[in-house]
C-alpha positions in Angstrom: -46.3 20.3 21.8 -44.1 21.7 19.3 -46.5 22.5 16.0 -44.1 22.3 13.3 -43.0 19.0 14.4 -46.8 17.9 14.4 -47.9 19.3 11.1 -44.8 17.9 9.4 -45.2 14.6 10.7 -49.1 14.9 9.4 -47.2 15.6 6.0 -45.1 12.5 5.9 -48.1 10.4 6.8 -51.0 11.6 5.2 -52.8 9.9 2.0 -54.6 13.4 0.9 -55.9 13.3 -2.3 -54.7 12.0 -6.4 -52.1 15.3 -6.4 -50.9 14.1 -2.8 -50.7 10.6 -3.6 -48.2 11.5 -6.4 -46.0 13.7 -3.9 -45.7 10.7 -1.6 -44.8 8.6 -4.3 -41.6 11.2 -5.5 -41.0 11.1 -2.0 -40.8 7.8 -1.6 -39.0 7.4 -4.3 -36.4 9.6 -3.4 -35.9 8.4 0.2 -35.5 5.3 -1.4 -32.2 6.9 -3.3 -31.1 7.9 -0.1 -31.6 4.2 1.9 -29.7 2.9 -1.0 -26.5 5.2 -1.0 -26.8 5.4 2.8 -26.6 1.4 2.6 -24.2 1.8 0.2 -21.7 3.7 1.9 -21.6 1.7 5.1 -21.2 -1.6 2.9 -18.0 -0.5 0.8 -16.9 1.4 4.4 -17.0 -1.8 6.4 -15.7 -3.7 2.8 -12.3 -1.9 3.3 -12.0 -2.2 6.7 -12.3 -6.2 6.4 -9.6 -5.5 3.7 -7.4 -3.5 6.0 -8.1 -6.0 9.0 -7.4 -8.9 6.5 -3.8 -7.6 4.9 -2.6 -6.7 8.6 -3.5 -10.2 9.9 -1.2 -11.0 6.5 1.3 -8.9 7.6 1.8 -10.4 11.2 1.7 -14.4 9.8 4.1 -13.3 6.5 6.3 -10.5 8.8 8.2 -9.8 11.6 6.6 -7.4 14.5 10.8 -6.1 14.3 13.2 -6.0 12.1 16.9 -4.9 12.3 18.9 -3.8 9.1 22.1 -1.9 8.4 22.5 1.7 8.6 24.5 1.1 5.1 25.3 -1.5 2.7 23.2 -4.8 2.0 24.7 -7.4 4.3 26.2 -6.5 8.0 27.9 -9.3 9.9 25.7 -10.7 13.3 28.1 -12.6 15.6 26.8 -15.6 17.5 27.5 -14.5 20.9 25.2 -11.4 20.1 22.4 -13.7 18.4 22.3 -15.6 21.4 22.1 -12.8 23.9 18.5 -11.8 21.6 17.6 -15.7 21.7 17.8 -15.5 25.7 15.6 -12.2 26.2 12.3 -13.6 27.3 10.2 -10.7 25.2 11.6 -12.1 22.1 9.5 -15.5 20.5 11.6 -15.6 17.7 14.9 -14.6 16.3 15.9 -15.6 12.7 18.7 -14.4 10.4 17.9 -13.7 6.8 19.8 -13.1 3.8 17.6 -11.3 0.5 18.5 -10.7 -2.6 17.2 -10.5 -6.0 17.7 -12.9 -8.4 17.3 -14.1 -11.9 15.0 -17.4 -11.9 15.0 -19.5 -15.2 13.1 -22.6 -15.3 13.0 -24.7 -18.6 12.4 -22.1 -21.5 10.7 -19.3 -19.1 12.4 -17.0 -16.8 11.8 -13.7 -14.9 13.1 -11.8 -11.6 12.3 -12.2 -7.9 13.8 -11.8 -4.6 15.1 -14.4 -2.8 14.5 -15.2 0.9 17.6 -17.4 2.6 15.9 -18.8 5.7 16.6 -21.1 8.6 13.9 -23.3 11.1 13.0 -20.4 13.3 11.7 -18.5 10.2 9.3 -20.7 9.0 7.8 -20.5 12.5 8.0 -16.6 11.9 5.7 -16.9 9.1 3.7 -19.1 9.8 4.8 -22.0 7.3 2.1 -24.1 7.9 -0.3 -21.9 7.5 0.5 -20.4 4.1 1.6 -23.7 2.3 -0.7 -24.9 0.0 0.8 -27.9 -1.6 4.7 -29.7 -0.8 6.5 -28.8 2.2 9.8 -26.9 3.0 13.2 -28.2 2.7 15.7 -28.7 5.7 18.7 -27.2 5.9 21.2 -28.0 3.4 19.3 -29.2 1.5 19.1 -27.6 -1.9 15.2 -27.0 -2.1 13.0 -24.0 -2.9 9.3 -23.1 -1.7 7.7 -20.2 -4.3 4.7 -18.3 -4.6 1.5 -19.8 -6.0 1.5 -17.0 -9.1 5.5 -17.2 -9.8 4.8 -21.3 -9.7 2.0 -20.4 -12.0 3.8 -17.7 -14.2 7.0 -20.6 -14.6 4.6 -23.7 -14.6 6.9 -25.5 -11.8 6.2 -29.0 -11.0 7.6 -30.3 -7.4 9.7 -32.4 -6.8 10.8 -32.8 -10.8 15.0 -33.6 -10.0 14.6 -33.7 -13.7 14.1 -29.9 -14.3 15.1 -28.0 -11.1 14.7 -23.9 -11.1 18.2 -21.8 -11.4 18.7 -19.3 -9.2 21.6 -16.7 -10.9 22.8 -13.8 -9.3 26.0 -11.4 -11.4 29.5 -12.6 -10.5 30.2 -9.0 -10.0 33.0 -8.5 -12.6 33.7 -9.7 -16.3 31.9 -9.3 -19.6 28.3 -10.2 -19.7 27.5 -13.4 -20.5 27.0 -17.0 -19.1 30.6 -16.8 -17.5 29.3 -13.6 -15.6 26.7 -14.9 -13.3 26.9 -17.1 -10.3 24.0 -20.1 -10.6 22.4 -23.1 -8.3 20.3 -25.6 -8.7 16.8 -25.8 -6.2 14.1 -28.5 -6.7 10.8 -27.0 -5.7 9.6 -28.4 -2.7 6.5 -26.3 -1.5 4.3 -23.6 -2.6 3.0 -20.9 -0.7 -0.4 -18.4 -0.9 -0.9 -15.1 0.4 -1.3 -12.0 -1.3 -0.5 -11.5 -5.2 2.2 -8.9 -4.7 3.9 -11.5 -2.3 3.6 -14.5 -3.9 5.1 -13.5 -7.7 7.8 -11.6 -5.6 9.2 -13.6 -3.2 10.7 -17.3 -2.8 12.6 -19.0 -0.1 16.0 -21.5 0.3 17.6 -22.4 3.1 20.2 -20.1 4.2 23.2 -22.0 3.6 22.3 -22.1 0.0 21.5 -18.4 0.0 25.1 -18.0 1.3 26.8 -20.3 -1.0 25.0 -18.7 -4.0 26.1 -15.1 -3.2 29.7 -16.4 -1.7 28.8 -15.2 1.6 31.1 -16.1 5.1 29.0 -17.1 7.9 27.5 -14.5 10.2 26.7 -12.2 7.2 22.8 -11.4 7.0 20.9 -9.0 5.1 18.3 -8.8 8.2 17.0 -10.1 11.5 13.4 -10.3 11.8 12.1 -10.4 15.2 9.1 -11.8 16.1 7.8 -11.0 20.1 5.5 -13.1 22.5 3.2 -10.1 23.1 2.9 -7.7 20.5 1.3 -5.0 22.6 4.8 -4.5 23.7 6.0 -3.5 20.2 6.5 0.0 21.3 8.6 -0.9 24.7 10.4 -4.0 23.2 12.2 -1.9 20.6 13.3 0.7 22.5 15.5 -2.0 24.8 16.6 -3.5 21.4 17.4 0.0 19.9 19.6 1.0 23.5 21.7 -2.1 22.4 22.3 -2.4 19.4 25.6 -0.9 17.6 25.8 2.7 15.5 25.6 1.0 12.3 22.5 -0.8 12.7 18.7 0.6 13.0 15.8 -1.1 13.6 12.5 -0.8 12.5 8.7 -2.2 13.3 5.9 -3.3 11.3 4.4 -0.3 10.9 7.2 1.3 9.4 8.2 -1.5 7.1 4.8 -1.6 5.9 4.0 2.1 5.9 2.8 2.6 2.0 0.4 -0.1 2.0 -0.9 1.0 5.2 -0.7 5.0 4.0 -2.7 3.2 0.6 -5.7 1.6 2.6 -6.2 4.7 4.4 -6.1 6.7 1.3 -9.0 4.3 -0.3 -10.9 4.6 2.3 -11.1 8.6 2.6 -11.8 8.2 -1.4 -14.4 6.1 -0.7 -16.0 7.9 2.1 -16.0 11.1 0.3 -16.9 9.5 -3.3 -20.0 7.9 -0.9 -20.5 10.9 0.4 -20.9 12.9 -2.7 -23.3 10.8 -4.4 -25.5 11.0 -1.0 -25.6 14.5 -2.0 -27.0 14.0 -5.5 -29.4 11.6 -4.3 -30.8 14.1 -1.6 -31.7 16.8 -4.8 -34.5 14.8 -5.2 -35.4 15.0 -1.8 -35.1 18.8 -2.1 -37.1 19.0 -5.0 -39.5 16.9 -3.3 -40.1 19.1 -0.5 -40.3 22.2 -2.7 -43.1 20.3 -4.8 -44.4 19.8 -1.4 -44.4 23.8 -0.2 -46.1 24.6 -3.7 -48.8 22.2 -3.0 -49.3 23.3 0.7 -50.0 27.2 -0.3 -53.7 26.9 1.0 -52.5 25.4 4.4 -50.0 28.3 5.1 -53.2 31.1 4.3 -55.0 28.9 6.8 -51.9 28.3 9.2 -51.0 32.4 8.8 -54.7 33.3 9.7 -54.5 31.0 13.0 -51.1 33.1 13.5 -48.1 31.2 12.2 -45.2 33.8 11.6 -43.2 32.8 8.5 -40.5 31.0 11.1 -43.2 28.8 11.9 -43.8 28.2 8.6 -40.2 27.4 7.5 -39.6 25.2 10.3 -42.5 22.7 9.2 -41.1 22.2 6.1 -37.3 22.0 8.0 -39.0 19.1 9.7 -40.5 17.7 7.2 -37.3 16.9 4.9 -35.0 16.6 7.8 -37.3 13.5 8.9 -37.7 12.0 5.5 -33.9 12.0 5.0 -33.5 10.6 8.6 -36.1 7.8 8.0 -34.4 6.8 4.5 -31.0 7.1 5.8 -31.2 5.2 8.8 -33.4 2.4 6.8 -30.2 2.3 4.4 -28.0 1.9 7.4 -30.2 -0.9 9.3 -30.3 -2.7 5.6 -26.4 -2.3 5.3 -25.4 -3.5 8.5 -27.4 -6.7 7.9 -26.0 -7.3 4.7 -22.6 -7.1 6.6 -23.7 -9.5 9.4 -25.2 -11.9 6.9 -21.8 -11.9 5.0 -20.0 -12.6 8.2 -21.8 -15.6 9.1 -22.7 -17.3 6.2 -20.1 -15.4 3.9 -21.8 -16.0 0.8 -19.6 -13.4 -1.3 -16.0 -14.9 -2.5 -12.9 -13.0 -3.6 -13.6 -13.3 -8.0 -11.6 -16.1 -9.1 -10.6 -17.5 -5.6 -12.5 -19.5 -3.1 -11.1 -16.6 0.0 -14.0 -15.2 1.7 -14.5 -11.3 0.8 -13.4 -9.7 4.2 -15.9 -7.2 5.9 -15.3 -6.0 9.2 -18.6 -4.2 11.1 -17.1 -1.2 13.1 -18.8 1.4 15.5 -16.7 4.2 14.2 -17.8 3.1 10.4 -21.8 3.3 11.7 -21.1 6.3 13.8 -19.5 7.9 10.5 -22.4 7.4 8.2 -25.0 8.1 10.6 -23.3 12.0 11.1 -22.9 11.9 7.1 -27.0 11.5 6.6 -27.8 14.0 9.6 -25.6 16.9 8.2 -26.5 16.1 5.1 -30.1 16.0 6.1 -29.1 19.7 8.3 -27.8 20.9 5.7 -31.0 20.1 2.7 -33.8 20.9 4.5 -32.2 24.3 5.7 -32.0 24.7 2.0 -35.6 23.9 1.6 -36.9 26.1 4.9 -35.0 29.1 3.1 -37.2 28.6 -0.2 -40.4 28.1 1.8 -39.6 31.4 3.4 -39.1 33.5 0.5 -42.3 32.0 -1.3 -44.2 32.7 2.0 -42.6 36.3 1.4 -43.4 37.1 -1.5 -47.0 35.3 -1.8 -47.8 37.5 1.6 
């Protein structure tokens, strides 16, 4: 039997008397900091993985798994034959041409600038269409309807379907003063409004793209894009490779990954804030817990004369006290941890907590990697405090000696 071990266990359990009593409570009190910033950090770790799990599953139903652009320039020409030969590869789901560009939206007496999306059919099965619309439908081709974002609709207080007050779409004729004469303009009736994330929504609006062409005075075949969505996405890797052996000198193409590289580079970034932020006021919490064992080795001094007599050396000595933090850290960590994870499960299933002014569920996504993370973070930290303490209960024992 290891007698540290079993004398600092004694410690944690023992009532003793009024003096004691007071010690367990400051104890107490500060493994209770410790359960809370433990449960804490595993909370606002599994919060931003929901996020991160949430704006990827955005980014497959409002983006392509490929994409293929021009080396140069903002339009390249796509000829049929070519289209078709990518329409006929069974790895590809869906191929769809698009044409963007941004454009000056005026509706009634407000205006502002977003990007416009010139689609066809197969694109609105590349996003999902369904899915995202909210309200209205999308127009068929030719037609000269518009489907916008929830906060542009918002922002321009759009009303569908008004043939009274349609929303014009001008672009610059590219030559002459400034003025009216200077921009090329149509017409679009709003059909449809969309909702996904705010950055998306006031940024982006879609036309059919025969109307995007006859806007910006395009020929046929010229697209700004062609976004590529495949029938098993695990294949992302060996499906563009093929594409990329094909395709001509001035065009490159480019995955999801890549197109969405800063937001993706952003959540990761948070969450290493977060973690360390976390982690850091773990550390303030477990002062207390240090200056709870050190109130502890000043009221023990008549136990170590007794425990020195029976022939404890002072490494006996500093272990108890070791063991003594190291297990009221553990106990108030893991405590923190079990509570946190079933705040996360109970959010899961009954998902009680909404998005602030929206009905979305707040995402949280329980990972073994999140648990495994906090569960090292409280046992170093835990290492790391009572080897703190051990050294002060070693130079006390010192100098009392």
């Amino acid at each position: 039997m290891n007698v540290s071990r079993y004398i600092a266990g004694k410690y944690l359990r023992r009532r003793g008397d009024k003096q004691a009593s007071v010690i367990r409570i400051i104890s107490f009190i500060a493994s209770l900091g410790v359960m809370v910033t433990a449960m804490a950090l595993i909370i606002v770790l599994s919060g931003f993985s929901g996020l991160r799990d949430f704006n990827l599953k955005l980014m497959d139903q409002t983006g392509p798994d490929l994409r293929i652009l021009p080396r140069e320039g903002k339009f390249f020409h796509m000829d049929s034959a070519r289209l078709d030969e990518w329409h006929n590869m069974k790895a590809l789901q869906i191929t769809a041409p698009v044409i963007e560009e941004k454009v000056y939206v005026r509706y009634g007496d407000k205006q502002t600038v977003a990007v416009m999306r010139g689609v066809d059919s197969l694109y609105r099965r590349l996003i999902h269409a369904d899915s995202i619309l909210i309200t209205g439908g999308w127009p068929e081709a030719g037609e000269p309807g518009l489907v916008l974002g929830n906060a542009l609709a918002d922002k321009l207080s759009v009303r569908l379907n008004d043939f009274r007050f349609p929303v014009e779409l001008m672009v610059p004729s590219g030559g002459g003063m400034l003025g009216a004469a200077s921009f090329r303009r149509e017409s679009f009736v709003p059909t449809g409004i969309y909702q996904n994330t705010l950055d998306f929504e006031q940024k982006y609006l879609f036309v059919p793209i025969d109307r995007a062409r006859k806007l910006l005075h395009l020929p046929p075949g010229k697209v700004s894009y062609i976004d590529i969505d495949l029938r098993d996405p695990e294949r992302l890797a060996e499906v563009k490779a093929q594409i990329r052996k094909k395709l001509p000198g001035r065009l490159r193409i480019s995955d999801k990954y890549e197109m969405n590289r800063s937001l993706l580079k952003m959540l990761n970034s948070e969450n290493l804030i977060t973690y360390v932020v976390g982690t850091f006021i773990m550390l303030i919490a477990l002062f207390n817990v240090l200056g709870t064992i050190i109130m502890m080795i000043l009221y023990k001094k008549k136990d170590r004369y007794i425990l020195q007599a029976l022939g404890m050396d002072e490494r006996g000595i500093k272990n108890i006290f070791f063991h003594y933090g190291f297990r009221m850290i553990l106990q108030g960590g893991f405590a923190g941890l079990l509570l946190g994870v079933t705040v996360i499960w109970l959010q899961k299933h009954f998902e009680w907590v909404k998005v602030p002014g929206t009905m979305l569920v707040y995402p949280v996504a329980l990972r073994w990697e999140n648990i495994l993370l906090v569960m090292l973070t409280v046992v170093l930290l835990a290492l790391l405090v009572s080897w703190v303490a051990s050294r002060f209960a070693g130079r006390y024992h010192r100098r009392q000696v």
